[in-house]
C-alpha positions as CSV (number, residue, x, y, z in Angstrom):
1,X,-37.3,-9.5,53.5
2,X,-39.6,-12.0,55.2
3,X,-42.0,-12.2,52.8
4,X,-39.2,-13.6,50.2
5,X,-38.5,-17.4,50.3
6,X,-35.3,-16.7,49.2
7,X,-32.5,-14.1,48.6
8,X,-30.1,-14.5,45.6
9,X,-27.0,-12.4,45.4
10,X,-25.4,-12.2,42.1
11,X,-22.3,-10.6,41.1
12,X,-22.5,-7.4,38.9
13,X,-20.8,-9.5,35.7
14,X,-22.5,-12.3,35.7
15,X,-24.7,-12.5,32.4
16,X,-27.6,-14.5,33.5
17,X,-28.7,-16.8,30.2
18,X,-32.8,-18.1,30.5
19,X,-31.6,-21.7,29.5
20,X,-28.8,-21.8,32.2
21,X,-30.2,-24.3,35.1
22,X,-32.2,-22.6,38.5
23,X,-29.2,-20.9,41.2
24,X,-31.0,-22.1,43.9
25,X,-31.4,-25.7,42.8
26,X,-29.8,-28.2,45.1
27,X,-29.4,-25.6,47.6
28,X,-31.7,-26.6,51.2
29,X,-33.4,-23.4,51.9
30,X,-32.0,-23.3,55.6
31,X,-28.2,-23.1,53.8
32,X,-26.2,-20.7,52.0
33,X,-25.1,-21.8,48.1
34,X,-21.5,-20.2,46.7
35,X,-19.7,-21.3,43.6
36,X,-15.9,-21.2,43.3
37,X,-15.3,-19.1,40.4
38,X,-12.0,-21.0,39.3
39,X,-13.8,-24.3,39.0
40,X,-16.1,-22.9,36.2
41,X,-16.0,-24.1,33.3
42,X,-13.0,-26.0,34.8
43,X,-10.1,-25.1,36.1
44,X,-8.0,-25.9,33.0
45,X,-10.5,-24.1,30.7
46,X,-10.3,-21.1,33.1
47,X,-6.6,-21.1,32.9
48,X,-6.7,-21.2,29.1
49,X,-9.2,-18.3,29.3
50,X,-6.9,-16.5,31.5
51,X,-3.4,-16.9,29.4
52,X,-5.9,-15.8,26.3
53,X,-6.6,-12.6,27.6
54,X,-2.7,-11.7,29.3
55,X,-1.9,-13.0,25.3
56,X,-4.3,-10.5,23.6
57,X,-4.1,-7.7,26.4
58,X,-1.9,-4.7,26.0
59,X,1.6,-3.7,27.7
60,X,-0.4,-0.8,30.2
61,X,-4.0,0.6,30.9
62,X,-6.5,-0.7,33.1
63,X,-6.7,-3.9,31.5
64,X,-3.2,-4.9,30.5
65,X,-0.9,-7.8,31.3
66,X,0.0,-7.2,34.6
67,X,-3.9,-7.1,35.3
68,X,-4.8,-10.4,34.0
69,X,-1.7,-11.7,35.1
70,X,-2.1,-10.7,38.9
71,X,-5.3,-13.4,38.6
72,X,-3.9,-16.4,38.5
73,X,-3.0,-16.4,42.0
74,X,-6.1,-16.2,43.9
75,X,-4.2,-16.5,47.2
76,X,-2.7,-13.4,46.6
77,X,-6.1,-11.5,46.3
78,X,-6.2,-11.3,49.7
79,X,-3.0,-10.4,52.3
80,X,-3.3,-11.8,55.1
């Protein structure tokens, strides 16, 4: 990898839209960027996001209730 300036690792869901401003802007090349993903678009519109889908989601399967429901504690993601 020394011939690359840079290194960007994006998650597998992340849609990546042409208009959508540089990932690597406002990050000093000698430091490592992150984004908290429950700050975006804000915290209260992620939440709102979040009851939408528990709301619309159904009662079992992969992606039911209890699926959305288990993220909106992202402490609990990870036992300590």
């Amino acid at each position: 990898m020394a011939e690359y300036e840079r290194v960007v690792w994006v998650d597998s869901d992340i849609a990546i839209n042409p208009a959508a401003p540089s990932i690597v802007e406002g990050v000093p090349i000698e430091r490592i960027g992150a984004t908290d993903e429950h700050a975006f678009p804000s915290p209260q519109a992620r939440q709102a996001i979040l009851e939408a889908l528990i709301a619309s989601s159904p009662d079992s399967g992969a992606l039911s209730k209890a699926f959305w429901q288990s993220w909106r504690d992202a402490g609990a993601w990870h036992a300590a």
